[in-house]
Biotite code that builds the C-alpha atoms (Angstrom):
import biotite.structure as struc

atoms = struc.array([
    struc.Atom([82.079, 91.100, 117.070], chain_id="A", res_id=1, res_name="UNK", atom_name="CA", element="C"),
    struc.Atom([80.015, 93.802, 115.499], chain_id="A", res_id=2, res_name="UNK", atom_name="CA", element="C"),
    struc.Atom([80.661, 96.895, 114.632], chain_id="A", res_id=3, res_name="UNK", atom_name="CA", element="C"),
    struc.Atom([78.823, 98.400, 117.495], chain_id="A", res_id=4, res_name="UNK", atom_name="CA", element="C"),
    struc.Atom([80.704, 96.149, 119.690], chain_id="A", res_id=5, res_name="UNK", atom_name="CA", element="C"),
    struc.Atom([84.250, 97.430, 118.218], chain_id="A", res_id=6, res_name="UNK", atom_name="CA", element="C"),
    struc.Atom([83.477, 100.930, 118.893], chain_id="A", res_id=7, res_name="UNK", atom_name="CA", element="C"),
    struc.Atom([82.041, 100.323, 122.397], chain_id="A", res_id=8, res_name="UNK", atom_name="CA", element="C"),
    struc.Atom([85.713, 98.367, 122.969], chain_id="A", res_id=9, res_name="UNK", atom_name="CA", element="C"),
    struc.Atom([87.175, 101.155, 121.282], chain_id="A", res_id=10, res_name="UNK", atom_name="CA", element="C"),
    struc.Atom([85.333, 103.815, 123.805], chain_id="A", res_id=11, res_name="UNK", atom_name="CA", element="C"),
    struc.Atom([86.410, 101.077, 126.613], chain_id="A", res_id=12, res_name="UNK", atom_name="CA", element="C"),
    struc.Atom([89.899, 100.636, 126.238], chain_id="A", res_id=13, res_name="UNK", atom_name="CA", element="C"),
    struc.Atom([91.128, 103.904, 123.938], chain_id="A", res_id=14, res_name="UNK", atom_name="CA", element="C"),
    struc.Atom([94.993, 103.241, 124.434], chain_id="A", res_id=15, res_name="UNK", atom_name="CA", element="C"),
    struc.Atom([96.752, 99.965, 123.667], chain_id="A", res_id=16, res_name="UNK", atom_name="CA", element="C"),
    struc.Atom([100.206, 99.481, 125.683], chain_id="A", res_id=17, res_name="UNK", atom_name="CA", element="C"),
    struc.Atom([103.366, 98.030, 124.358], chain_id="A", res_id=18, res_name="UNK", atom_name="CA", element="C"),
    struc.Atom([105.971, 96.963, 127.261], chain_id="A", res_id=19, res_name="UNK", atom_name="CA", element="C"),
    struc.Atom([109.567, 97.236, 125.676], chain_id="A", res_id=20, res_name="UNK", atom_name="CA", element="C"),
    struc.Atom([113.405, 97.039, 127.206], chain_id="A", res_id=21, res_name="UNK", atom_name="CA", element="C"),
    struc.Atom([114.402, 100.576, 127.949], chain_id="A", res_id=22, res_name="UNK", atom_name="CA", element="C"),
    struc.Atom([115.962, 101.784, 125.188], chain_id="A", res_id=23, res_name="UNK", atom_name="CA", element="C"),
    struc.Atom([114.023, 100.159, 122.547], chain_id="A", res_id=24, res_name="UNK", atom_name="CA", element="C"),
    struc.Atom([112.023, 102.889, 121.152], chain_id="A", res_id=25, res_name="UNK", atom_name="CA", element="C"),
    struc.Atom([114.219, 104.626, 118.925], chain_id="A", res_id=26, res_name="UNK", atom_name="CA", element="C"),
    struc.Atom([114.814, 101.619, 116.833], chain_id="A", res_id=27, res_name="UNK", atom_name="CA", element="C"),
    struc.Atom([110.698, 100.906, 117.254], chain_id="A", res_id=28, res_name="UNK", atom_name="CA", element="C"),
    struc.Atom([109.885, 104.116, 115.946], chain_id="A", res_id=29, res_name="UNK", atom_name="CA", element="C"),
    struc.Atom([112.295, 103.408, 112.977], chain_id="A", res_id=30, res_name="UNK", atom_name="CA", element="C"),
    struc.Atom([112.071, 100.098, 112.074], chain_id="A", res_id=31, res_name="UNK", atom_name="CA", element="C"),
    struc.Atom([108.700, 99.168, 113.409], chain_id="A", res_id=32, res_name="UNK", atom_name="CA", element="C"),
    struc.Atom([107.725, 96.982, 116.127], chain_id="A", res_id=33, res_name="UNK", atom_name="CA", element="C"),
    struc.Atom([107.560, 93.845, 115.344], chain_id="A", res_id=34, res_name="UNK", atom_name="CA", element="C"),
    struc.Atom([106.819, 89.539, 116.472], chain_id="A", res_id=35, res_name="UNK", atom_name="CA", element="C"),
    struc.Atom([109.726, 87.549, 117.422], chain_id="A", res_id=36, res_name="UNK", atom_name="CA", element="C"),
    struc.Atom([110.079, 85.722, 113.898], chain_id="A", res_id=37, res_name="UNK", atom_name="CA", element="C"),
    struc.Atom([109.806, 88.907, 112.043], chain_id="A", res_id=38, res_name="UNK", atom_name="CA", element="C"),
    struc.Atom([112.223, 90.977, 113.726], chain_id="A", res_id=39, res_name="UNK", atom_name="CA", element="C"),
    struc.Atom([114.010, 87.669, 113.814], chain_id="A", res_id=40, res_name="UNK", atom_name="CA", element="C"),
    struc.Atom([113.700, 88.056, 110.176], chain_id="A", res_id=41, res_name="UNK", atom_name="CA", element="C"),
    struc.Atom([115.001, 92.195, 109.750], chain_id="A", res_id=42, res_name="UNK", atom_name="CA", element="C"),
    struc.Atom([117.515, 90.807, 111.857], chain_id="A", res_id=43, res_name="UNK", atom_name="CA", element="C"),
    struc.Atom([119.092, 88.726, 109.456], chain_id="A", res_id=44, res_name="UNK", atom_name="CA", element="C"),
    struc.Atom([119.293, 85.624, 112.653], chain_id="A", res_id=45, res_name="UNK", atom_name="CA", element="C"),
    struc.Atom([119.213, 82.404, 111.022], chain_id="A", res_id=46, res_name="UNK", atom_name="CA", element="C"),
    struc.Atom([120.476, 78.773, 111.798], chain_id="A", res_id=47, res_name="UNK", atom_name="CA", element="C"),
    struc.Atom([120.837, 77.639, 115.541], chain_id="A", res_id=48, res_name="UNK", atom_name="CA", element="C"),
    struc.Atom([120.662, 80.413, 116.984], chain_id="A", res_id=49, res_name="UNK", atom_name="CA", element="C"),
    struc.Atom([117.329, 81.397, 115.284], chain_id="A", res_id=50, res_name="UNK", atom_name="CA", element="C"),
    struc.Atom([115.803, 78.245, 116.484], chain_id="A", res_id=51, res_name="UNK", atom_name="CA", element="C"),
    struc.Atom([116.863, 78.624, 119.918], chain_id="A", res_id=52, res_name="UNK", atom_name="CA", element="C"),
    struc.Atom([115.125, 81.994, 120.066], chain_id="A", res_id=53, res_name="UNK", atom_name="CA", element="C"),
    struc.Atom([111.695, 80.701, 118.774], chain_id="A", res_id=54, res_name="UNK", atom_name="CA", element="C"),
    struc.Atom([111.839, 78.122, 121.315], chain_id="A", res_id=55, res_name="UNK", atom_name="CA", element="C"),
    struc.Atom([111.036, 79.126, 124.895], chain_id="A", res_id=56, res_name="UNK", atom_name="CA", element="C"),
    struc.Atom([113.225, 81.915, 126.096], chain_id="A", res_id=57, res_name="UNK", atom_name="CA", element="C"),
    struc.Atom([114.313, 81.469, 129.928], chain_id="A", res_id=58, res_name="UNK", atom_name="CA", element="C"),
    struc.Atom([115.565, 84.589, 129.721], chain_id="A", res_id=59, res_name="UNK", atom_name="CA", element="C"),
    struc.Atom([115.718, 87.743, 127.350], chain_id="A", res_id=60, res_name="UNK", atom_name="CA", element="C"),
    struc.Atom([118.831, 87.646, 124.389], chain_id="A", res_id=61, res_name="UNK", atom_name="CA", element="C"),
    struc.Atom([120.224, 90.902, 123.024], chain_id="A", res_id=62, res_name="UNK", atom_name="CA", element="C"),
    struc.Atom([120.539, 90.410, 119.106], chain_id="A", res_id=63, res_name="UNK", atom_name="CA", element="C"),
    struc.Atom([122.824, 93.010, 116.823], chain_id="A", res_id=64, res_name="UNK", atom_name="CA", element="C"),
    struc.Atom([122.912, 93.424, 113.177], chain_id="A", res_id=65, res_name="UNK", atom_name="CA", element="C"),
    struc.Atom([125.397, 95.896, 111.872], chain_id="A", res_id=66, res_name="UNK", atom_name="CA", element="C"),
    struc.Atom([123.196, 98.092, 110.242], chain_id="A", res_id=67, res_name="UNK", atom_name="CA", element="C"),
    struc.Atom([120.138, 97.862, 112.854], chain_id="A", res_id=68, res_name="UNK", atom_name="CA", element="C"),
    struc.Atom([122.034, 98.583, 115.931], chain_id="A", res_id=69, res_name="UNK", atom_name="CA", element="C"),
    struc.Atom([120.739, 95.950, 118.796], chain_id="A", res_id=70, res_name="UNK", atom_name="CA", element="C"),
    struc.Atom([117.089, 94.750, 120.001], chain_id="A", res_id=71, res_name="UNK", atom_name="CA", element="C"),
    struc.Atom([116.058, 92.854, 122.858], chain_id="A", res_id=72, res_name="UNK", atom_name="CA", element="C"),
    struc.Atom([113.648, 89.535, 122.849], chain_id="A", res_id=73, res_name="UNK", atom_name="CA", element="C"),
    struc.Atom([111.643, 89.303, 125.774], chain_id="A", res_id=74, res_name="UNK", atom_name="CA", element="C"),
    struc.Atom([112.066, 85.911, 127.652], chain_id="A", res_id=75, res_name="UNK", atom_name="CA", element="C"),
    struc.Atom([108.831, 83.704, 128.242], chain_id="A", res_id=76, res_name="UNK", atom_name="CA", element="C"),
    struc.Atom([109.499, 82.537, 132.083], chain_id="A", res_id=77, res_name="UNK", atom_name="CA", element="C"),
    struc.Atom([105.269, 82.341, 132.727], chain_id="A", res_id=78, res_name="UNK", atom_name="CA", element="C"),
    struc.Atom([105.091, 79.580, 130.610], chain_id="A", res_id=79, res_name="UNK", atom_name="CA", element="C"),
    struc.Atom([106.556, 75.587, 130.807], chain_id="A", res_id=80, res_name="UNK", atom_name="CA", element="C"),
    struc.Atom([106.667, 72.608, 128.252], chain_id="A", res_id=81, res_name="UNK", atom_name="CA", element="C"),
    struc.Atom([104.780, 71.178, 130.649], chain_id="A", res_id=82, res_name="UNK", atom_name="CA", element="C"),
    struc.Atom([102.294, 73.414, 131.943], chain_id="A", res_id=83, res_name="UNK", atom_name="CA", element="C"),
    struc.Atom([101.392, 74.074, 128.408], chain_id="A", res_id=84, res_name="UNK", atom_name="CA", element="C"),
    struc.Atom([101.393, 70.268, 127.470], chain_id="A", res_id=85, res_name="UNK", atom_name="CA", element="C"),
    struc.Atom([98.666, 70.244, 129.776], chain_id="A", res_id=86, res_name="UNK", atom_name="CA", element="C"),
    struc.Atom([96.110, 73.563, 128.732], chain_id="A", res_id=87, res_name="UNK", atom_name="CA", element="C"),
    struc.Atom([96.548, 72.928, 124.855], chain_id="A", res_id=88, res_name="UNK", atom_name="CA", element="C"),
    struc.Atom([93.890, 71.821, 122.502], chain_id="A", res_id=89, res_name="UNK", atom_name="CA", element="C"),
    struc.Atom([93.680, 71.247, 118.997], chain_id="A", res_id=90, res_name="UNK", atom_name="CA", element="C"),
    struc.Atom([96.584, 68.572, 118.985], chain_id="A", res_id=91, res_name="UNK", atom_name="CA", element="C"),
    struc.Atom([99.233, 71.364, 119.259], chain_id="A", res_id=92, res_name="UNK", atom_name="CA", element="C"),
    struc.Atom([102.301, 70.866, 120.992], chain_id="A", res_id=93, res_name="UNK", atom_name="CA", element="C"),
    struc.Atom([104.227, 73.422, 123.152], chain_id="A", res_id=94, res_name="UNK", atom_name="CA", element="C"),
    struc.Atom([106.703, 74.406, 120.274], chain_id="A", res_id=95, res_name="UNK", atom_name="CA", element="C"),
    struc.Atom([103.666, 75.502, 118.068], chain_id="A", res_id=96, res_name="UNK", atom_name="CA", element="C"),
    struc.Atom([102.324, 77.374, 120.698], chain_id="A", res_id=97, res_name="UNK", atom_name="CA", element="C"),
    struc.Atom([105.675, 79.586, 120.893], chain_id="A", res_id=98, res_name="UNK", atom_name="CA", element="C"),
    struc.Atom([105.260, 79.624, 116.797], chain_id="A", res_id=99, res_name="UNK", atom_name="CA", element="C"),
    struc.Atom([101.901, 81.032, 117.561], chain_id="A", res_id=100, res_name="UNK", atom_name="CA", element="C"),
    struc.Atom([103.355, 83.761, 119.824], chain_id="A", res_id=101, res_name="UNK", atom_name="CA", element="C"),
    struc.Atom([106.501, 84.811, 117.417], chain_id="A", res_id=102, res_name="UNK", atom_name="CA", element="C"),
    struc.Atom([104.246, 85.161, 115.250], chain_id="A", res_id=103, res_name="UNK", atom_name="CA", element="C"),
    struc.Atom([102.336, 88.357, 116.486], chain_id="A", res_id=104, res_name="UNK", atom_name="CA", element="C"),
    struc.Atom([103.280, 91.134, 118.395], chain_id="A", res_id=105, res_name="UNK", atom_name="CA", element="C"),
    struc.Atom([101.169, 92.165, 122.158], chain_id="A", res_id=106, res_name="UNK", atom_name="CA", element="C"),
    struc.Atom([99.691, 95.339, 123.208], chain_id="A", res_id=107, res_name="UNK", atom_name="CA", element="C"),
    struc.Atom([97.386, 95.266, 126.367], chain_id="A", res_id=108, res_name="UNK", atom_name="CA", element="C"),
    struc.Atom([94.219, 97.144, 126.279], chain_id="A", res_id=109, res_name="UNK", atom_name="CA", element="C"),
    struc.Atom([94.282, 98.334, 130.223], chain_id="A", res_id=110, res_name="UNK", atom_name="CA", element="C"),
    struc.Atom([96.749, 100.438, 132.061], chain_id="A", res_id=111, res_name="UNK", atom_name="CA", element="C"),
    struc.Atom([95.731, 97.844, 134.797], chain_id="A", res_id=112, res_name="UNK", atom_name="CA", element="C"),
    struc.Atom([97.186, 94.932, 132.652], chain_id="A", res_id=113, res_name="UNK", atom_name="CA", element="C"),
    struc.Atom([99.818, 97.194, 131.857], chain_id="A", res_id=114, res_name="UNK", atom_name="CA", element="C"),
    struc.Atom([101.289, 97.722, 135.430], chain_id="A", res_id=115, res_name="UNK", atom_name="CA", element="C"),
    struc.Atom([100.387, 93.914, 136.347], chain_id="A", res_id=116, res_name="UNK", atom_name="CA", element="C"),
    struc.Atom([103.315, 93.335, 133.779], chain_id="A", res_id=117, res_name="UNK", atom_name="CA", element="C"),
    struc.Atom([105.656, 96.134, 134.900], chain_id="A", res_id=118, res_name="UNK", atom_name="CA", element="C"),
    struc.Atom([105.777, 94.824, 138.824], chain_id="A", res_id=119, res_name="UNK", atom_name="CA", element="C"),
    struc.Atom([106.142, 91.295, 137.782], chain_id="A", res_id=120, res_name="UNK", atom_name="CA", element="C"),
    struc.Atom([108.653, 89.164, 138.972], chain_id="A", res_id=121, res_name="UNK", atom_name="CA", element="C"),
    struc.Atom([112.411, 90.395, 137.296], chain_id="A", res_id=122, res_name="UNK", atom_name="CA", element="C"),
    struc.Atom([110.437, 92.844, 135.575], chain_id="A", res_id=123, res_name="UNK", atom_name="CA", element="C"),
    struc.Atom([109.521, 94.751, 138.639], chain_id="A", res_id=124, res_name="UNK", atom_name="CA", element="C"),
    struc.Atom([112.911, 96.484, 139.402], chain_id="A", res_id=125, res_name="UNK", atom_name="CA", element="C"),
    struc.Atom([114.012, 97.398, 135.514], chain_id="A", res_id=126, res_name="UNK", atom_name="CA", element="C"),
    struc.Atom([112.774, 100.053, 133.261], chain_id="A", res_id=127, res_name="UNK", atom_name="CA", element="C"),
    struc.Atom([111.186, 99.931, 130.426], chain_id="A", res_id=128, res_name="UNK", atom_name="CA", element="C"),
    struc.Atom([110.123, 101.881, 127.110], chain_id="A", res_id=129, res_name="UNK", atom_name="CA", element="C"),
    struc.Atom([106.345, 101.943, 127.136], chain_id="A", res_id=130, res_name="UNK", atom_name="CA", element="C"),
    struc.Atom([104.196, 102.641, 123.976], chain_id="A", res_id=131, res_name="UNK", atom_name="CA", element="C"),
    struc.Atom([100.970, 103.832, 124.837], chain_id="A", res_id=132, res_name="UNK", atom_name="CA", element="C"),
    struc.Atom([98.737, 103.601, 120.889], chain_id="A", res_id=133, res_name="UNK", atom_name="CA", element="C"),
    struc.Atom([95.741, 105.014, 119.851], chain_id="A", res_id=134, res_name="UNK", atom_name="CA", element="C"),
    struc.Atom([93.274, 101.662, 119.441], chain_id="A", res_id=135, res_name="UNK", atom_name="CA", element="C"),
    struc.Atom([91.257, 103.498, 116.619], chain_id="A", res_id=136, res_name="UNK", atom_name="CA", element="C"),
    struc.Atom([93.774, 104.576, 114.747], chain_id="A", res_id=137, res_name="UNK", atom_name="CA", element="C"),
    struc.Atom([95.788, 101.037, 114.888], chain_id="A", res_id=138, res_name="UNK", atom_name="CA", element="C"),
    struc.Atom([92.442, 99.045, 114.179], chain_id="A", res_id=139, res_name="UNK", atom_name="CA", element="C"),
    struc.Atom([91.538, 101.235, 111.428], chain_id="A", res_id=140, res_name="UNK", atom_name="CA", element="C"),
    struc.Atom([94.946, 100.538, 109.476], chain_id="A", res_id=141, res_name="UNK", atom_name="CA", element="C"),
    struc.Atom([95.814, 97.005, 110.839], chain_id="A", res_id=142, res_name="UNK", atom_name="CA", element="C"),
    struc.Atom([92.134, 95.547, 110.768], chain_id="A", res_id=143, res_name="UNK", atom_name="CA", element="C"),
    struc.Atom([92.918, 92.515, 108.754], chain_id="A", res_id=144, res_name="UNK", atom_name="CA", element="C"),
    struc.Atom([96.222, 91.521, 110.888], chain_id="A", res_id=145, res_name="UNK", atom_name="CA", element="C"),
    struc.Atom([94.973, 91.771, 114.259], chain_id="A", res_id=146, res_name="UNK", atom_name="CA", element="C"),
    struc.Atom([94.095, 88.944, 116.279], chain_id="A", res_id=147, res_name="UNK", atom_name="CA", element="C"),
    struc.Atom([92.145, 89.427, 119.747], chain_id="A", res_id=148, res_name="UNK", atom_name="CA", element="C"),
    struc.Atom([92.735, 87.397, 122.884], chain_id="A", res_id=149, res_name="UNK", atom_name="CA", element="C"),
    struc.Atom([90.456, 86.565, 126.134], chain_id="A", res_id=150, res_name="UNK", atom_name="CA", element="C"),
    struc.Atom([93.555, 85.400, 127.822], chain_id="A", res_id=151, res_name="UNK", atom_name="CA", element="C"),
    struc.Atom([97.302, 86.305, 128.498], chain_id="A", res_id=152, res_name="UNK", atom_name="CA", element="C"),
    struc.Atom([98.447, 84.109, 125.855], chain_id="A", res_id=153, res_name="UNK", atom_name="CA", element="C"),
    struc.Atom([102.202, 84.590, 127.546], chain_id="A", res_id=154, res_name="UNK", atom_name="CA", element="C"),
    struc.Atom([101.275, 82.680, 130.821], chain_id="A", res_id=155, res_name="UNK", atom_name="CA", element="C"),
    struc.Atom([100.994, 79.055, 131.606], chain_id="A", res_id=156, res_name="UNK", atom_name="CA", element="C"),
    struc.Atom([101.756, 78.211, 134.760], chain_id="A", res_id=157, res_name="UNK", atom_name="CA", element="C"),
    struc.Atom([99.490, 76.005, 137.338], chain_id="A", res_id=158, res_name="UNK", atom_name="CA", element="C"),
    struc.Atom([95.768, 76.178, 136.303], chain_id="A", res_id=159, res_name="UNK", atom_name="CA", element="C"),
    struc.Atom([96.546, 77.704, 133.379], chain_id="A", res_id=160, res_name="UNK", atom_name="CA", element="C"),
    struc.Atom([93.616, 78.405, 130.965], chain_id="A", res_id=161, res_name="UNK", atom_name="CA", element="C"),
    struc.Atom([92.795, 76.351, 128.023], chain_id="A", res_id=162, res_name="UNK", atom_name="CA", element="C"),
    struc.Atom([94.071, 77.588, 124.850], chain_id="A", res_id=163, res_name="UNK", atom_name="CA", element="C"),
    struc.Atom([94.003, 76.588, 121.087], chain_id="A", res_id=164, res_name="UNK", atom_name="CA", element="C"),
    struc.Atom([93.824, 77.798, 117.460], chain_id="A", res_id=165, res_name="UNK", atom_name="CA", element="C"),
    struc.Atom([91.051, 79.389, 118.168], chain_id="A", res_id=166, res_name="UNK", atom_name="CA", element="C"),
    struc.Atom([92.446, 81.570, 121.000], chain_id="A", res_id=167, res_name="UNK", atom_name="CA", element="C"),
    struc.Atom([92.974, 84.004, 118.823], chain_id="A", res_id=168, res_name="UNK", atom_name="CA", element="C"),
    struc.Atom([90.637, 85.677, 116.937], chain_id="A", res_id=169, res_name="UNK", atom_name="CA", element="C"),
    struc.Atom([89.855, 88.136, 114.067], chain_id="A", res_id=170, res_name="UNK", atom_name="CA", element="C"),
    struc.Atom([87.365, 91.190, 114.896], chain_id="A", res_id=171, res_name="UNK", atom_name="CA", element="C"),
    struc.Atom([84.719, 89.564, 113.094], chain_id="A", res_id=172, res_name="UNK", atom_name="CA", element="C"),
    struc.Atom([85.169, 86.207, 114.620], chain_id="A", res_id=173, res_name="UNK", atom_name="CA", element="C"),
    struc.Atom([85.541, 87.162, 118.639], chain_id="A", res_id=174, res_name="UNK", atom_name="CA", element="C"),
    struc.Atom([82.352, 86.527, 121.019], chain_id="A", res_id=175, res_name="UNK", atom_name="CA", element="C"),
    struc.Atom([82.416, 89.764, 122.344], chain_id="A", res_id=176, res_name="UNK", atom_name="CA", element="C"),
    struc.Atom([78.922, 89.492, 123.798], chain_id="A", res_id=177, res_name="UNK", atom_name="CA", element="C"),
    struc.Atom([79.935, 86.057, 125.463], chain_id="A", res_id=178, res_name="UNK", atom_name="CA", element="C"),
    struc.Atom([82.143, 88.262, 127.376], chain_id="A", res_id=179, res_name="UNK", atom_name="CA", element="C"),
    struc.Atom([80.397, 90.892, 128.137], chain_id="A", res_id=180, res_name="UNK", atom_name="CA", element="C"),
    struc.Atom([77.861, 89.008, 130.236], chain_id="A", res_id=181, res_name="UNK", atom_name="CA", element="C"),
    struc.Atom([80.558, 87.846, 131.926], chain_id="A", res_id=182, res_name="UNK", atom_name="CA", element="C"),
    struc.Atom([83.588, 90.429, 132.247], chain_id="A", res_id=183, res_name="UNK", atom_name="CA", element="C"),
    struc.Atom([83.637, 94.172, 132.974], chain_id="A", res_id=184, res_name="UNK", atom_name="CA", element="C"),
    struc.Atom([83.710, 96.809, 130.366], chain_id="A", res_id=185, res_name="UNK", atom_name="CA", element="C"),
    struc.Atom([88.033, 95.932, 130.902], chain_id="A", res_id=186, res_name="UNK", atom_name="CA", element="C"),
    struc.Atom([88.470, 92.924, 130.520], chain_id="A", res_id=187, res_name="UNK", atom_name="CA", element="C"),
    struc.Atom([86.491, 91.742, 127.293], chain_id="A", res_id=188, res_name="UNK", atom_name="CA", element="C"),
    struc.Atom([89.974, 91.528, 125.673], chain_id="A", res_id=189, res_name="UNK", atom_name="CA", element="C"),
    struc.Atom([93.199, 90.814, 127.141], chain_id="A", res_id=190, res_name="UNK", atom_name="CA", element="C"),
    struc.Atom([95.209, 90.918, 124.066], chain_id="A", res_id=191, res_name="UNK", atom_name="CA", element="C"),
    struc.Atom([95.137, 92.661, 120.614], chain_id="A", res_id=192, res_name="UNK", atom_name="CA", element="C"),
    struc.Atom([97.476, 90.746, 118.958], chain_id="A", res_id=193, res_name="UNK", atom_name="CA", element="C"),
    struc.Atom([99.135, 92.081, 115.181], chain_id="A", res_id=194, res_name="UNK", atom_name="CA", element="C"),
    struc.Atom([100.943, 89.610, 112.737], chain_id="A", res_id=195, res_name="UNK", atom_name="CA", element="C"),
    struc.Atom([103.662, 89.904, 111.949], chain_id="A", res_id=196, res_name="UNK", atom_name="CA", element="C"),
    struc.Atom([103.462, 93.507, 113.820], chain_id="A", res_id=197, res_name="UNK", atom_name="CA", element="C"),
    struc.Atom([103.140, 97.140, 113.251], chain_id="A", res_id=198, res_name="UNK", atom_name="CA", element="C"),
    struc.Atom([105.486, 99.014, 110.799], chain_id="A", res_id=199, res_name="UNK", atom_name="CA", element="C"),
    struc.Atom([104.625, 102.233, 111.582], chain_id="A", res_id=200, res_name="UNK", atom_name="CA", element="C"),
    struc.Atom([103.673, 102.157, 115.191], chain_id="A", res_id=201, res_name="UNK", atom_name="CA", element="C"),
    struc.Atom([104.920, 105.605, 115.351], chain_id="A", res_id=202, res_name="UNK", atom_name="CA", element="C"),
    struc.Atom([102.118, 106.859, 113.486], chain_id="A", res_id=203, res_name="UNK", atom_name="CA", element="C"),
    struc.Atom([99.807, 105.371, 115.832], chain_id="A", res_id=204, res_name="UNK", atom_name="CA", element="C"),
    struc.Atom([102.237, 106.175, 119.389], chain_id="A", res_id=205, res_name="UNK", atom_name="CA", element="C"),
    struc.Atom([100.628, 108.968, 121.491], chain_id="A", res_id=206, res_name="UNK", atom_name="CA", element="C"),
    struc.Atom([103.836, 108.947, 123.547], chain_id="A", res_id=207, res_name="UNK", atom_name="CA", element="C"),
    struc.Atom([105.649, 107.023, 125.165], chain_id="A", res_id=208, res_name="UNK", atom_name="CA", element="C"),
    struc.Atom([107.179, 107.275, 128.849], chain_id="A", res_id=209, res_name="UNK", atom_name="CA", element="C"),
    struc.Atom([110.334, 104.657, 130.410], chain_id="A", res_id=210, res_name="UNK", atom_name="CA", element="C"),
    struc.Atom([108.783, 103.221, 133.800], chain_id="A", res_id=211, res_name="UNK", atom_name="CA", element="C"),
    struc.Atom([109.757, 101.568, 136.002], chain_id="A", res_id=212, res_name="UNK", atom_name="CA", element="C"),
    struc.Atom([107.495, 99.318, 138.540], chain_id="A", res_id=213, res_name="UNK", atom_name="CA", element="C"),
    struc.Atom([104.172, 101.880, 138.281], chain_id="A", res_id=214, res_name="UNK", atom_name="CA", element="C"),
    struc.Atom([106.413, 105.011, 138.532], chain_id="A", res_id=215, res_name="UNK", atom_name="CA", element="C"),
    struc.Atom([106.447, 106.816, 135.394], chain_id="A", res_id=216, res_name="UNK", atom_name="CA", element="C"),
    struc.Atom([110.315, 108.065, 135.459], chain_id="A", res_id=217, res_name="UNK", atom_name="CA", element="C"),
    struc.Atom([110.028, 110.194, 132.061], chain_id="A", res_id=218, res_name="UNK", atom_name="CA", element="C"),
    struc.Atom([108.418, 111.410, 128.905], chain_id="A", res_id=219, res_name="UNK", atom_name="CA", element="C"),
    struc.Atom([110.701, 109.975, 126.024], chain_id="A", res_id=220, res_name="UNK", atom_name="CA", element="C"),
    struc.Atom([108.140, 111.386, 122.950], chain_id="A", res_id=221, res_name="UNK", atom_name="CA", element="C"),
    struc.Atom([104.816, 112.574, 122.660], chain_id="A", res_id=222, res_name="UNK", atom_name="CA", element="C"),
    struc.Atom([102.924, 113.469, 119.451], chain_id="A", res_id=223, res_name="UNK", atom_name="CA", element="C"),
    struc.Atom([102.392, 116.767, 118.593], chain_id="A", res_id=224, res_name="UNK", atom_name="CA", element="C"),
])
């Protein structure tokens, strides 16, 4: 990707979205919002239960530290063992695509993307804490971390699309003008990916609103 391809994906998609459990955001905006292994990691879980949770999650697990208060990680029922047995490349193996995934943490780049994920399945009837970031000012400080996706790396189900080490890549690295003779303006990236996340996503929040389905319920912060 050039740099006159970043800012026209900049222009394109100026907010990034962060889905979280309701609740979640006063602990984001202190501690930072982070992959599964690293807020494993701040949470001090180790041993079985550790490698339980980097493993696929059929559901979401509430984790507590004394100190931190509680967090909850997101379960990963869109993907199977077997459906991704079948869509990997590169000689990797369902449990290194899950390393793959705890390794980063998500933001969309579409509000479309963002309410395909709030009316899914169990998610549809709970709330949630959505971050809505500025994409310039995240880029700019978090360049060299973030990883960009032309698929929803968190979904493997039938006829699921092929995916690899190369599935995510840096700026310089993804074929932007691949997809742009073949995608809208939208949907050139379906992922911006940070490893091992964003300490201080509050610096880059322009608010951020608990929703549930596509109704927007309430205005939890906004910056000044």
């Amino acid at each position: 990707m050039s740099e006159d391809e970043l800012s026209e994906l900049i222009r394109d998609c100026p907010v990034l979205y962060h889905m979280a459990v309701a609740g979640s955001w006063p602990s984001i905006r202190q501690h930072g919002l982070w992959g599964t292994s690293a807020l494993l990691d701040l949470f001090e879980v180790a041993d079985d239960m550790r490698r339980a949770l980097e493993a696929r999650r059929p559901a979401s697990v509430e984790i507590r530290h004394a100190r931190l208060g509680r967090a909850v990680i997101r379960d990963q029922k869109p993907m199977s063992d077997r459906s991704l047995a079948a869509c990997l490349e590169d000689g990797l193996a369902p449990a290194d695509w899950y390393a793959i995934l705890n390794a980063h943490a998500f933001f969309s780049l579409t509000r479309s993307r963002l309410l395909r994920m709030l009316n899914a399945g169990s998610y549809r009837d709970a709330a949630h804490d959505v971050i809505e970031a500025d994409t310039a000012s995240l880029i700019a400080a978090h360049r060299g971390r973030i990883r960009l996706s032309a698929i929803n790396s968190g979904f493997a189900q039938r006829r699921a699309a092929s995916r690899g080490r190369s599935t995510f890549s840096p700026i310089a690295d993804y074929p932007y003008a691949a997809w742009r003779r073949k995608r809208a303006r939208s949907e050139r990236v379906v992922e911006l990916a940070v490893t091992p996340g964003v300490p201080d996503i509050a610096a880059h929040a322009r608010r951020v609103v608990r929703m549930r389905g596509s109704d927007e319920l309430e205005t939890l912060w906004t910056r000044d």
